[in-house]
KEKE-169365 format. One record per residue (C-alpha): residue number from 0; residue in three letters; x, y, z. Coordinates in Angstrom, 3 decimals. Example, Ala and Ser with C-alpha at 12.3 -4.5 7.8 and 13.67 -1.06 7.14 Angstrom:
BEGIN
{k->0	r->Ala	u->12.300	v->-4.500	w->7.800} .
{k->1	r->Ser	u->13.670	v->-1.060	w->7.140} .
//
This chain:
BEGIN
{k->0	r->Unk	u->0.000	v->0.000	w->0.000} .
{k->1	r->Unk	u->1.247	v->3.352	w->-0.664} .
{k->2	r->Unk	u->0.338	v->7.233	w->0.709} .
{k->3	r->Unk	u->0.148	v->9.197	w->-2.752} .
{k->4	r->Unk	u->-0.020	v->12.673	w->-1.255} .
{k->5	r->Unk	u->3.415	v->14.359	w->-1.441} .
{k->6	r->Unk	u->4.536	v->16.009	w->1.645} .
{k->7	r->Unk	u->7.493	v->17.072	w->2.367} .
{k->8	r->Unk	u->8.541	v->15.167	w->5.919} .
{k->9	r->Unk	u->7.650	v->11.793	w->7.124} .
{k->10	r->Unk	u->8.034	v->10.923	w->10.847} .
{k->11	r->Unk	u->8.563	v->7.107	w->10.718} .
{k->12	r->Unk	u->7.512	v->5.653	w->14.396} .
{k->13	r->Unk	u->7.644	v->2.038	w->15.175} .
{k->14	r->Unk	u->5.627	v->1.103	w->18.494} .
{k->15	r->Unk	u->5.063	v->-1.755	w->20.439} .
{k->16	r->Unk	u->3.471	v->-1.219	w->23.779} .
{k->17	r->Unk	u->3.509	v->2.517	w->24.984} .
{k->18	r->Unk	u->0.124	v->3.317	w->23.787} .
{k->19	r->Unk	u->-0.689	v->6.319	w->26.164} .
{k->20	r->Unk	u->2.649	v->7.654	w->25.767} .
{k->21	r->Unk	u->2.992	v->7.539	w->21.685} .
{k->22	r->Unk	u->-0.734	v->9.453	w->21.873} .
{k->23	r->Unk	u->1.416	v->12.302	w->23.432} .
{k->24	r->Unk	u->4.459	v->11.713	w->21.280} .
{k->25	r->Unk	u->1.913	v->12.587	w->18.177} .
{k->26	r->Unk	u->0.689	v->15.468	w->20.073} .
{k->27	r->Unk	u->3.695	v->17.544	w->19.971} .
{k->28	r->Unk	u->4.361	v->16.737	w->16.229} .
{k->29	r->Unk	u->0.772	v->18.985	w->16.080} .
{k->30	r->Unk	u->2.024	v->21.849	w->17.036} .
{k->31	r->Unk	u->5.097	v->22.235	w->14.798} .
{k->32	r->Unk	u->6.487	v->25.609	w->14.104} .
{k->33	r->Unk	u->7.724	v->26.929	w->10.934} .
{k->34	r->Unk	u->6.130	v->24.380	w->8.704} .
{k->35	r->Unk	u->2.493	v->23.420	w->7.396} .
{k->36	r->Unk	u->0.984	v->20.711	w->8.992} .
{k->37	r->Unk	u->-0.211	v->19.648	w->5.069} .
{k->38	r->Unk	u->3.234	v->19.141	w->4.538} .
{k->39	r->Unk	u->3.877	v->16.681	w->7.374} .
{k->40	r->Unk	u->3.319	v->12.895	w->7.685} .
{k->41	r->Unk	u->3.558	v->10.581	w->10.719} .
{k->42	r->Unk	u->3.807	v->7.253	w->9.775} .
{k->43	r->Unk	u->3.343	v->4.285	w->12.553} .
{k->44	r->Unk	u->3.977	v->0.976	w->12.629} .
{k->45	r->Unk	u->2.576	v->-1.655	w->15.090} .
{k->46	r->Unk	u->5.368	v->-4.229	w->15.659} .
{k->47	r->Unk	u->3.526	v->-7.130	w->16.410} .
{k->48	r->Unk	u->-0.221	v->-8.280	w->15.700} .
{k->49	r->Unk	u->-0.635	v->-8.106	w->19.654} .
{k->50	r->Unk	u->-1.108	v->-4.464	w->18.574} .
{k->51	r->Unk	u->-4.246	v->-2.422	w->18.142} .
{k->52	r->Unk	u->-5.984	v->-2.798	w->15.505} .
{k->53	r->Unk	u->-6.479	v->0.801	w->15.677} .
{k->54	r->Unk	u->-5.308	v->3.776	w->17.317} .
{k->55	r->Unk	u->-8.140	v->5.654	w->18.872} .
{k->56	r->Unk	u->-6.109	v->8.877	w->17.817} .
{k->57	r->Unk	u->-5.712	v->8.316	w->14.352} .
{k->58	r->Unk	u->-9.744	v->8.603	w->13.862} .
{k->59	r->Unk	u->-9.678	v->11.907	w->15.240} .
{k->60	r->Unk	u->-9.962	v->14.982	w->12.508} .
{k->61	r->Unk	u->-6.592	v->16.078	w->13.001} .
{k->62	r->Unk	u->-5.166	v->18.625	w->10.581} .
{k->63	r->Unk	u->-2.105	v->16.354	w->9.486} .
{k->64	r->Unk	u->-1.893	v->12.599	w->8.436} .
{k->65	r->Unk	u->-1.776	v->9.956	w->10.387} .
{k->66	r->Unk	u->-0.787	v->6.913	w->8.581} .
{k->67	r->Unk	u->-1.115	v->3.405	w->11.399} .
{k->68	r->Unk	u->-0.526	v->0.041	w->10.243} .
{k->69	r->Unk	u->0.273	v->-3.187	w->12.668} .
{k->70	r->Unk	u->2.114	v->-6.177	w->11.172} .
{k->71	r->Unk	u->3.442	v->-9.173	w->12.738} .
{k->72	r->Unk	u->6.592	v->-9.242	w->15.070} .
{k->73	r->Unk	u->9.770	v->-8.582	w->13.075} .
{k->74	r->Unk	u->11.306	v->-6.130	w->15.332} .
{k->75	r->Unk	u->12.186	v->-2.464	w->14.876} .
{k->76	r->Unk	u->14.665	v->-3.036	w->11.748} .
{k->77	r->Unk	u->11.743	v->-4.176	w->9.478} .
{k->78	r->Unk	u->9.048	v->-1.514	w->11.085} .
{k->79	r->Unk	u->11.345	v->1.175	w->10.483} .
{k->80	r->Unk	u->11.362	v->0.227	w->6.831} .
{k->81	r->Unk	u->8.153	v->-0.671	w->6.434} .
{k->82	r->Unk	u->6.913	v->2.783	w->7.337} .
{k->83	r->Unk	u->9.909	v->4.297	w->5.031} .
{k->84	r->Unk	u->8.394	v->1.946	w->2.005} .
{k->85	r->Unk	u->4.855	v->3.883	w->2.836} .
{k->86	r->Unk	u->6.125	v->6.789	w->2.915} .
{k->87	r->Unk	u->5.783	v->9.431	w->0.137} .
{k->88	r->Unk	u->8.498	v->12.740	w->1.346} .
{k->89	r->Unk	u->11.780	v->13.131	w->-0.116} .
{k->90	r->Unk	u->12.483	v->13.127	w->4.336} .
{k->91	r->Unk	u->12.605	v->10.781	w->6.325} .
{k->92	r->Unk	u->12.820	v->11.241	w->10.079} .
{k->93	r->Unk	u->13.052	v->8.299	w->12.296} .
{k->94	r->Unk	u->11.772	v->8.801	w->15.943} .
{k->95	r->Unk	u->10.678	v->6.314	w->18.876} .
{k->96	r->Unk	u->7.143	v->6.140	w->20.815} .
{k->97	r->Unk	u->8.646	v->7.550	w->23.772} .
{k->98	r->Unk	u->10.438	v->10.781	w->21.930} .
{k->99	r->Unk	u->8.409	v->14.292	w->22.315} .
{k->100	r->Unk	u->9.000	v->16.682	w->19.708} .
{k->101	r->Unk	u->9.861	v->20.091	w->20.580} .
{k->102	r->Unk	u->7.995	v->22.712	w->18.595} .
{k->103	r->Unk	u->10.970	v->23.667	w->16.437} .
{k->104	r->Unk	u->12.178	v->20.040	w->15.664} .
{k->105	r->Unk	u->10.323	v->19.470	w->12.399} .
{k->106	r->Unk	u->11.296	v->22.562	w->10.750} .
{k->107	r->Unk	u->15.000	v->22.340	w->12.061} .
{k->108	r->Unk	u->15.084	v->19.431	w->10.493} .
{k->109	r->Unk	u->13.736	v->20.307	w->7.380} .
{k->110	r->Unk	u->15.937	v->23.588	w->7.000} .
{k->111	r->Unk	u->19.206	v->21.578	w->7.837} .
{k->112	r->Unk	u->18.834	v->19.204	w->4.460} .
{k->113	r->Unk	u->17.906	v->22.517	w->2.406} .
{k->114	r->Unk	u->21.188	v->23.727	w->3.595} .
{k->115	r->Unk	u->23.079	v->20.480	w->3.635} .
{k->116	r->Unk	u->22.873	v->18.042	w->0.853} .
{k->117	r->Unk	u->23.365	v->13.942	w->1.550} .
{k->118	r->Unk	u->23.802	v->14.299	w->5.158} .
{k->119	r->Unk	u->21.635	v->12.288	w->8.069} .
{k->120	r->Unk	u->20.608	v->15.057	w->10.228} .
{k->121	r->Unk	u->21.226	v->14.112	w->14.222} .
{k->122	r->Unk	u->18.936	v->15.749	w->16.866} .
{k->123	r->Unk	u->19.470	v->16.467	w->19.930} .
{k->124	r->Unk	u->17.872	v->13.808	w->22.344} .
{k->125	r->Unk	u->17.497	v->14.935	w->26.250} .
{k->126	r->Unk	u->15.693	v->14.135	w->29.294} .
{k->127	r->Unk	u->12.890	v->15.358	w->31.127} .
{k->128	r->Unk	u->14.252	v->18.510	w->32.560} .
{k->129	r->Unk	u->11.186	v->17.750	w->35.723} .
{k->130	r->Unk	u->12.884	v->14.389	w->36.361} .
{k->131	r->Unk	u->15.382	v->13.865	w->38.497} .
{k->132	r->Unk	u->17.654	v->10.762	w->37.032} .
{k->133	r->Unk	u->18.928	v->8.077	w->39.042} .
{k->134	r->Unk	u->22.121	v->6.856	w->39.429} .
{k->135	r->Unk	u->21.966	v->4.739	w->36.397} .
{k->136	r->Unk	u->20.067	v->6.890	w->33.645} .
{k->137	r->Unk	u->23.162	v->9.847	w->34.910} .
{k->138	r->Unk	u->25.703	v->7.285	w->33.946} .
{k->139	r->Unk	u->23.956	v->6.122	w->30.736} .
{k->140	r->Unk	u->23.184	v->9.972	w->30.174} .
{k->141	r->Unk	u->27.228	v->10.461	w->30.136} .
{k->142	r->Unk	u->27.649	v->8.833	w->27.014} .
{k->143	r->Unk	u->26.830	v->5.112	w->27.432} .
{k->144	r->Unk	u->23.402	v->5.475	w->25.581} .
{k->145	r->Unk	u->23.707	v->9.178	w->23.689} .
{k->146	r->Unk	u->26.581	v->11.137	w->23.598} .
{k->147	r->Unk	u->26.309	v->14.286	w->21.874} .
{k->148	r->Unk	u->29.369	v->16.824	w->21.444} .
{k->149	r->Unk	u->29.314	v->20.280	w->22.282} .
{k->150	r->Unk	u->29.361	v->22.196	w->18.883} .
{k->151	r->Unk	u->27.103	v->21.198	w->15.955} .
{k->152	r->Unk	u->29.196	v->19.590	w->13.175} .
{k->153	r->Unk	u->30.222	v->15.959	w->11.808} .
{k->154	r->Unk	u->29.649	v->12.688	w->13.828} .
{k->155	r->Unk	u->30.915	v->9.241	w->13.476} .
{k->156	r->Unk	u->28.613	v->6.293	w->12.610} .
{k->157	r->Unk	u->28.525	v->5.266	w->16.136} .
{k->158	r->Unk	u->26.005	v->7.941	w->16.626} .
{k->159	r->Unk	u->23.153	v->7.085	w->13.763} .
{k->160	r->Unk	u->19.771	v->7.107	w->16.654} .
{k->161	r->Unk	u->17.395	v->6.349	w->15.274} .
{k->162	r->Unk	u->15.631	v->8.145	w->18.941} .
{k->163	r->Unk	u->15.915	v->11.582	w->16.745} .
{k->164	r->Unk	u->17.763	v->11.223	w->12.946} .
{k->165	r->Unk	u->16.697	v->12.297	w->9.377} .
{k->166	r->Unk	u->18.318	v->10.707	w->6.364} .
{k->167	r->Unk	u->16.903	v->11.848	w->2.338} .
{k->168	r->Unk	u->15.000	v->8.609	w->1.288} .
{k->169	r->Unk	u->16.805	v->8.396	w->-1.634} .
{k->170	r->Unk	u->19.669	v->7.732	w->0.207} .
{k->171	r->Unk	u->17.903	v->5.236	w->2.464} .
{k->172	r->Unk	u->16.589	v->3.390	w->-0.333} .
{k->173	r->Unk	u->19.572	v->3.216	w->-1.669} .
{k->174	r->Unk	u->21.505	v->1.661	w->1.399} .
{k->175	r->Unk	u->18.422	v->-0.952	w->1.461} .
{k->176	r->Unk	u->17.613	v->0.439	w->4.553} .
{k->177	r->Unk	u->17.895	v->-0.954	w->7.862} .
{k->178	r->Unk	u->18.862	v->-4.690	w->7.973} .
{k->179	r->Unk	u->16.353	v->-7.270	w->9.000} .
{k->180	r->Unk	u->18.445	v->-9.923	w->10.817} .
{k->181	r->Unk	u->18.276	v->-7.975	w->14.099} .
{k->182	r->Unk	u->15.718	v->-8.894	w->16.276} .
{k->183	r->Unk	u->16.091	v->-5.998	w->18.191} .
{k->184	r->Unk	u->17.067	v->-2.767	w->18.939} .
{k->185	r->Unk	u->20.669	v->-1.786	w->19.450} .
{k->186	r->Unk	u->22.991	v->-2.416	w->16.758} .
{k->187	r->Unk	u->20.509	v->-2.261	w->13.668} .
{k->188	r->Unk	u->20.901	v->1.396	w->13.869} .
{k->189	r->Unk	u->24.886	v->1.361	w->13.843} .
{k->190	r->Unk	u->25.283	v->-0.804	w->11.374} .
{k->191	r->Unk	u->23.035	v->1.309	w->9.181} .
{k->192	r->Unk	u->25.504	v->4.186	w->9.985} .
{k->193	r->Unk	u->28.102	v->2.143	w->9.293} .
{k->194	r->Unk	u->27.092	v->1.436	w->5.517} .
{k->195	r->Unk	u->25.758	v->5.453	w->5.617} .
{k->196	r->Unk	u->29.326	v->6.669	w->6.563} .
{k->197	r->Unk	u->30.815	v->5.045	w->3.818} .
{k->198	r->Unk	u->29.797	v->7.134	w->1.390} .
{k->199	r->Unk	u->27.767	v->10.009	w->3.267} .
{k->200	r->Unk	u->28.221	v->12.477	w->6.365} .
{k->201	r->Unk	u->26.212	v->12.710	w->9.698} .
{k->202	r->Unk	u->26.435	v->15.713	w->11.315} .
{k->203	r->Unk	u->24.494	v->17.000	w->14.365} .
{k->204	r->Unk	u->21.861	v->19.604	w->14.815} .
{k->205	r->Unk	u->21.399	v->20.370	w->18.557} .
{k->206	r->Unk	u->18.143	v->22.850	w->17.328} .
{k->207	r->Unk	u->16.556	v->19.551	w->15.971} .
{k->208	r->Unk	u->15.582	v->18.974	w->19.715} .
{k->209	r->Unk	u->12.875	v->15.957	w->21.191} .
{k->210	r->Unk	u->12.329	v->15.045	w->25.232} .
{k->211	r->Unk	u->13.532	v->11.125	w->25.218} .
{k->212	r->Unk	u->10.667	v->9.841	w->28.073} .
{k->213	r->Unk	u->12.149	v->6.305	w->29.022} .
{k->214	r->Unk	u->12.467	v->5.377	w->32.579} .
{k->215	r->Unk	u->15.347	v->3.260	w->33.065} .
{k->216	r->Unk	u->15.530	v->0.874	w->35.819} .
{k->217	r->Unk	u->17.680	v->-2.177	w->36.815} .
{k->218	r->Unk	u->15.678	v->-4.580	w->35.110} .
{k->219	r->Unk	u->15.551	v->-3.066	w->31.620} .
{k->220	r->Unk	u->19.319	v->-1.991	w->32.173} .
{k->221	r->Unk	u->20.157	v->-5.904	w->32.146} .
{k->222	r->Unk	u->17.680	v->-7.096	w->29.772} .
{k->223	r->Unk	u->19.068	v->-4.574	w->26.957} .
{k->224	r->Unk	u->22.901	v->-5.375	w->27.954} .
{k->225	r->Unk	u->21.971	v->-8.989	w->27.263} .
{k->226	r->Unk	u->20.234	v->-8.418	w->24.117} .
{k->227	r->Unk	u->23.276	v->-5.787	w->23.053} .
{k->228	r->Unk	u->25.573	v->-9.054	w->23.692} .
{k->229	r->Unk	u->23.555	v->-11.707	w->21.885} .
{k->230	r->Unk	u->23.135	v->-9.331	w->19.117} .
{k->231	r->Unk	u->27.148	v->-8.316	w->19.218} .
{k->232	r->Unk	u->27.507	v->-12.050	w->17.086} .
{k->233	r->Unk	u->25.205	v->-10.882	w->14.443} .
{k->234	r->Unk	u->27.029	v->-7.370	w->13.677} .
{k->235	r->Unk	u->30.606	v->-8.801	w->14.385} .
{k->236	r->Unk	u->29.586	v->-11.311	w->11.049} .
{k->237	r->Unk	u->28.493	v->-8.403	w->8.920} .
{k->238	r->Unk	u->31.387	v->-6.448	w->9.877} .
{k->239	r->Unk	u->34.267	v->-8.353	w->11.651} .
{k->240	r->Unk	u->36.264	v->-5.160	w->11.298} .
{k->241	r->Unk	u->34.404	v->-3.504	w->14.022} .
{k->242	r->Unk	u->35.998	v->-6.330	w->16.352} .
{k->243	r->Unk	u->38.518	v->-3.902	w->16.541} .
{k->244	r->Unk	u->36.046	v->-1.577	w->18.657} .
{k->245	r->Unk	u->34.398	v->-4.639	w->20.485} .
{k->246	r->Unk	u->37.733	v->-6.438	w->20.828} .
{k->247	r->Unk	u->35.881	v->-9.707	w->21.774} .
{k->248	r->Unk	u->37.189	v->-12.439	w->19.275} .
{k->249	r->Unk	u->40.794	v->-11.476	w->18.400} .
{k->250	r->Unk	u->42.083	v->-10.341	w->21.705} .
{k->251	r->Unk	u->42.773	v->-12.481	w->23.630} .
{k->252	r->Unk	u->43.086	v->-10.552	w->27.239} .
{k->253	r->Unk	u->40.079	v->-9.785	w->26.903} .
{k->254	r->Unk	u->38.586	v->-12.837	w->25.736} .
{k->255	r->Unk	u->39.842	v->-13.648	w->29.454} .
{k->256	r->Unk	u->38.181	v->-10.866	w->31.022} .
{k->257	r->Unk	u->34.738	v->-11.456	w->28.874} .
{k->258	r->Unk	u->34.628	v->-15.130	w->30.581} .
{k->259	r->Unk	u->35.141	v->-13.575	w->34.068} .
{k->260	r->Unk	u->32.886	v->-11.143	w->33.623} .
{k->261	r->Unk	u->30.423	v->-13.110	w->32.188} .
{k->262	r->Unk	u->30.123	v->-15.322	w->35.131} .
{k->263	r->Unk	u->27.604	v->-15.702	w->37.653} .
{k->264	r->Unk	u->30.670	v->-14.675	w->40.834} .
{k->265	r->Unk	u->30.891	v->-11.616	w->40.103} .
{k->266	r->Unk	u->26.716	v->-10.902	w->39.076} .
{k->267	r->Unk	u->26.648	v->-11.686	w->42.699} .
{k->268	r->Unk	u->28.202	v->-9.544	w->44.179} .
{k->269	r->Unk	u->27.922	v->-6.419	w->41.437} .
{k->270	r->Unk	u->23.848	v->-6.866	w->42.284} .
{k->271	r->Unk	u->24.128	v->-7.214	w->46.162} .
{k->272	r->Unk	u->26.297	v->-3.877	w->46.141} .
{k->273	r->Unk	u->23.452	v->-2.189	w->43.562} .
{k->274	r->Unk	u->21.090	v->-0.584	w->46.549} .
{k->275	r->Unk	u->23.943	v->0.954	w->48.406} .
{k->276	r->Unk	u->25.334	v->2.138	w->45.564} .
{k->277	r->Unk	u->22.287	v->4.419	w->44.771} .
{k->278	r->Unk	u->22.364	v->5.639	w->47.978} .
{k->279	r->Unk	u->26.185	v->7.221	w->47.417} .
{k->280	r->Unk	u->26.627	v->10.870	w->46.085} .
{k->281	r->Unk	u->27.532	v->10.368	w->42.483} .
{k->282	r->Unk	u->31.238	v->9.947	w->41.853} .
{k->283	r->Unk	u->33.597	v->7.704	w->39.666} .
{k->284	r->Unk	u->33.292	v->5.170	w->41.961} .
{k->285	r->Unk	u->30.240	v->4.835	w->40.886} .
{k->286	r->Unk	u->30.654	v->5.750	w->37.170} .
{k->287	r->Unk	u->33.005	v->2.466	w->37.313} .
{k->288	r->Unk	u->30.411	v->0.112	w->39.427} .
{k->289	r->Unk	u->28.321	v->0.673	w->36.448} .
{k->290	r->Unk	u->30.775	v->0.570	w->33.753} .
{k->291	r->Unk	u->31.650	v->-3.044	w->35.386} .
{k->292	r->Unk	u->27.892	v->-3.624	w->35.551} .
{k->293	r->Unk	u->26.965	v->-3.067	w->31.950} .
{k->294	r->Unk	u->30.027	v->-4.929	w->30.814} .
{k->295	r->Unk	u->28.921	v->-7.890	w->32.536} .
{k->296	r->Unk	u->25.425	v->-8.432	w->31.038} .
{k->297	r->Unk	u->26.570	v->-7.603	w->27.877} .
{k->298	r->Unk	u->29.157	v->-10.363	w->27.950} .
{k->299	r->Unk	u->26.791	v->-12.793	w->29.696} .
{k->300	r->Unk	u->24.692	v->-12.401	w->26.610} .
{k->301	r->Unk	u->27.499	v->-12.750	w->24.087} .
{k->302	r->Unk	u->28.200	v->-15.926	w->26.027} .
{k->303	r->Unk	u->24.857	v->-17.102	w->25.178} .
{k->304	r->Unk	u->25.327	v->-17.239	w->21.836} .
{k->305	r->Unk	u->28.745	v->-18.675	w->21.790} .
//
């Protein structure tokens, strides 16, 4: 199925779960300023047949389309170019279900690819300011989820988020998009801006702002490490070059260290220290607790699949 109507963004959303919260994610891409709401589409795809049928928003008469389809379970890889194959703007711009728009981010968007040609456009992507983060989101706010540098200007692949990023279709298409063999999210989005970087720029746009709503707690902290190791195989046999970032397979120091780590000894012990950790002011020490921390789930889910 295609949307004939030309426009000249489409916001490409894949959801599963977060109903409430992707009603107020679609909110904010209402009140956009600087552009026409007739030239804006938001594009959203259900990742899994669990999904509504329908969104109760999307039969509302709202003064820009809303374009929802569910499919069955293939992850956010496939949803993401699903809703890219629908879409009919020479823009794409790739957000999550739990990513506010601030009024300006449309049109900063927009204005950056009239002013810079076959470039992927990186927003900013920030917390609640109302929120106080715990000791965990502060540590994966440092760089260990986003990192963003301090002056607008070119990026490495690394940091291709797909939370907040706008890439010309044509040059999507071209790539083939994002690839399908990832179950997850994690590295699906890398290893697009691998390919990207090859032949293309990404540069960041700090104006190109959105409010990234995701609680993290303990649980979901592991569960994604584990997933981010499992997943590690699949990129490292696309690209065994990046090994040389990962330095899992031909190092063999730390192939000693991954097996420690990996271990249930030290899970032990890193999880019984957890509460009191919180409870510090902090500090390295406990920068370093949770470096240690997210290093050993994410090898104890490489191990998995060794």
């Amino acid at each position: 199925m295609s949307i004939l109507v030309m426009t000249t963004i489409s916001v490409i959303i894949p959801t599963r779960g977060k109903h409430s919260l992707l009603q107020e994610v679609c909110a904010t891409l209402l009140v956009q300023n600087g552009i026409e709401t007739g030239e804006i589409e938001i594009i959203i795809v259900g990742d899994g047949l669990e999904e509504p049928e329908k969104l109760c928003f999307t039969d509302q008469a709202l003064p820009l389309k809303i374009h929802y389809e569910r499919r069955e379970h293939k992850g956010p890889a496939s949803a993401r170019n699903y809703g890219a194959a629908l879409s009919s703007s020479p823009l794409l711009l790739f957000l999550g279900n739990d990513t506010k728009a601030m009024p300006d981010l449309l049109s900063s968007h927009v204005q950056f690819h009239d002013q810079h040609q076959n470039c992927a456009c990186l927003g900013k992507i920030r917390n609640p300011e109302h929120l106080k983060p715990n000791h965990l989101e502060r540590f994966l706010n440092q760089g260990s989820q986003f990192h963003f540098p301090e002056k607008d200007g070119l990026l490495d692949f690394w940091h291709f988020y797909t939370a907040n990023i706008s890439v010309p279709r044509s040059l999507f298409m071209e790539l083939g998009g994002f690839r399908e063999e990832f179950p997850a999210a994690g590295w699906e989005d890398s290893e697009f801006g691998y390919r990207f970087s090859k032949k293309y720029h990404i540069r960041y746009h700090s104006q190109a702002e959105v409010i990234h709503v995701h609680p993290v707690t303990l649980e979901s902290f592991k569960s994604r490490q584990r997933q981010l190791g499992r997943d590690a195989h699949l990129l490292l046999d696309i690209h065994p070059e990046l090994d040389t970032f990962f330095k899992i397979r031909h190092y063999p120091i730390r192939r000693i260290l991954k097996c420690f780590l990996s271990s249930s000894a030290p899970r032990r012990v890193l999880l019984a220290l957890y509460p009191f950790i919180e409870k510090l002011a902090y500090s390295r020490i406990v920068h370093y607790y949770f470096r240690i921390l997210r290093y050993h789930f994410f090898f104890a889910g490489y191990q998995e699949n060794s």
